[in-house]
N, C-alpha and C positions, 0 to 999 in steps of 0.2 A: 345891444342894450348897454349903455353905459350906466356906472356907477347909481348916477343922479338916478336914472329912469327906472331903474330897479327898484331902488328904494321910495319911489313916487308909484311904483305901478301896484294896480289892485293885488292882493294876496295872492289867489288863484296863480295869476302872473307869473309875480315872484318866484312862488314854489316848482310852478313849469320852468323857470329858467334854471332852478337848481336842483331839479329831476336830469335835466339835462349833462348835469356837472356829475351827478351822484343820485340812482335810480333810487336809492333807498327813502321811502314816503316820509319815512320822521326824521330823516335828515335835511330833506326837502324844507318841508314845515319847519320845524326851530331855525331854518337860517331865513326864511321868508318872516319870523315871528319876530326877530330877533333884530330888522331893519328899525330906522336907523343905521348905516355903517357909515362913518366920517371920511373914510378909505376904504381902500382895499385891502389895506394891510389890517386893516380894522376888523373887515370881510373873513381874510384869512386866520386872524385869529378864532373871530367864530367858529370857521370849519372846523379847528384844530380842539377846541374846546367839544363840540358837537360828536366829533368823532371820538372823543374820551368816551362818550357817553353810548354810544352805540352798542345795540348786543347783536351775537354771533348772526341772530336771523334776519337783522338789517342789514348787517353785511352779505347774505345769503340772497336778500331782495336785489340788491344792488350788484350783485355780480351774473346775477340771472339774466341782467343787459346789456353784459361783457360781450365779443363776439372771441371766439379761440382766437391767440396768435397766431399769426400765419394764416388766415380763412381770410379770402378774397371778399374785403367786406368794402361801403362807399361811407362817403362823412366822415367824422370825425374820427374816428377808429383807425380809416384809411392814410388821413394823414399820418396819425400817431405810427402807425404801421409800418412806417414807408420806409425802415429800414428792411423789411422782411423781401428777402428775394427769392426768385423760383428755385436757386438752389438750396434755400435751408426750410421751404416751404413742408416738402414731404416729410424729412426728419421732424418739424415744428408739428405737423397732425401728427404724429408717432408718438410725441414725447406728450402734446397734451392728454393722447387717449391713455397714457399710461397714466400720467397726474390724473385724472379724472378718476381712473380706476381706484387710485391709491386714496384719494382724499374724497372724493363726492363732489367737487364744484371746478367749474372752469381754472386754471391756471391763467394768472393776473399778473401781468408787470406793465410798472409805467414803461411804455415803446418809446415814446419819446427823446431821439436821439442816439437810438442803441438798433447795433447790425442785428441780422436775423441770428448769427454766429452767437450773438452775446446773448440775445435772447434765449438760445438755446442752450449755452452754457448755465443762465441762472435757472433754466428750464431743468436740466439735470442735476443742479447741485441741490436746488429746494426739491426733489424728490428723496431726497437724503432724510432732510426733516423729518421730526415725529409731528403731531399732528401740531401739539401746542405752538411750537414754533412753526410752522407753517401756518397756521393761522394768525399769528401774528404779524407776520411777513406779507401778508395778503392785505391787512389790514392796511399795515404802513403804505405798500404798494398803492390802494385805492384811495387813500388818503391823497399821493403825492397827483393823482390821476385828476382825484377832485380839484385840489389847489391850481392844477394849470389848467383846469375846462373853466373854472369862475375865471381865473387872472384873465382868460382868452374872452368869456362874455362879456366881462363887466368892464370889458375894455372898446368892446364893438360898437 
């Protein structure tokens, strides 16, 4: 879907396209409300404004469609994934079930050009965190996740 078609397609649409970006339903919704966008950069401000606005349980929504790092998953994920190899696979299930234990929600980073070694480094240093900051680290994280899943749609 490019730019143009986004912002021409019915609501429903829209808000599917940017479920896809970011699971969270009211984050969906204000950026399908919100068209209009002149650009993308236009676009990306939105997010960035939207995600001001977010509370902790939309971000709770939206990470509920996270897959673990390192889980042999297809789609989009997998791409982002694709630095995760079989050998930092088993330490990466280790280290999310202990993030899981410690905080209550999947463990998040943008994969995005980053080995599975790195992910696992940021994997053990944000277990350091107390909760505030690790929640806002996850935030940012989703945040950087949304911005390249739109740039990647509304380029298609």
């Amino acid at each position: 879907m490019t730019l143009e078609a986004f912002n021409a397609a019915p609501a429903e649409q829209a808000g599917a396209a940017m479920l896809a970006c970011c699971a969270s339903r009211r984050f969906a919704a204000a950026l399908a409300a919100g068209r209009p966008y002149d650009s993308t950069a236009a676009a990306e401000r939105a997010v960035n404004r939207v995600f001001a606005t977010l509370t902790w349980p939309d971000v709770l929504e939206a990470l509920d469609e996270h897959p673990r790092i390192g889980a042999r998953v297809a789609g989009t994920s997998a791409a982002e994934q694709s630095g995760v190899t079989d050998d930092s696979r088993a330490e990466l299930a280790a280290g999310n079930a202990a993030y899981e234990q410690r905080f209550g929600y999947v463990f998040l980073i943008c994969a995005s050009g980053l080995s599975g070694e790195q992910m696992l480094g940021a994997l053990r240093q944000r277990l350091a965190h107390d909760e505030a900051a690790e929640r806002a680290v996850t935030i940012g994280e989703l945040r950087k996740i949304t911005l390249l899943r739109m740039r990647k749609a509304l380029a298609a």
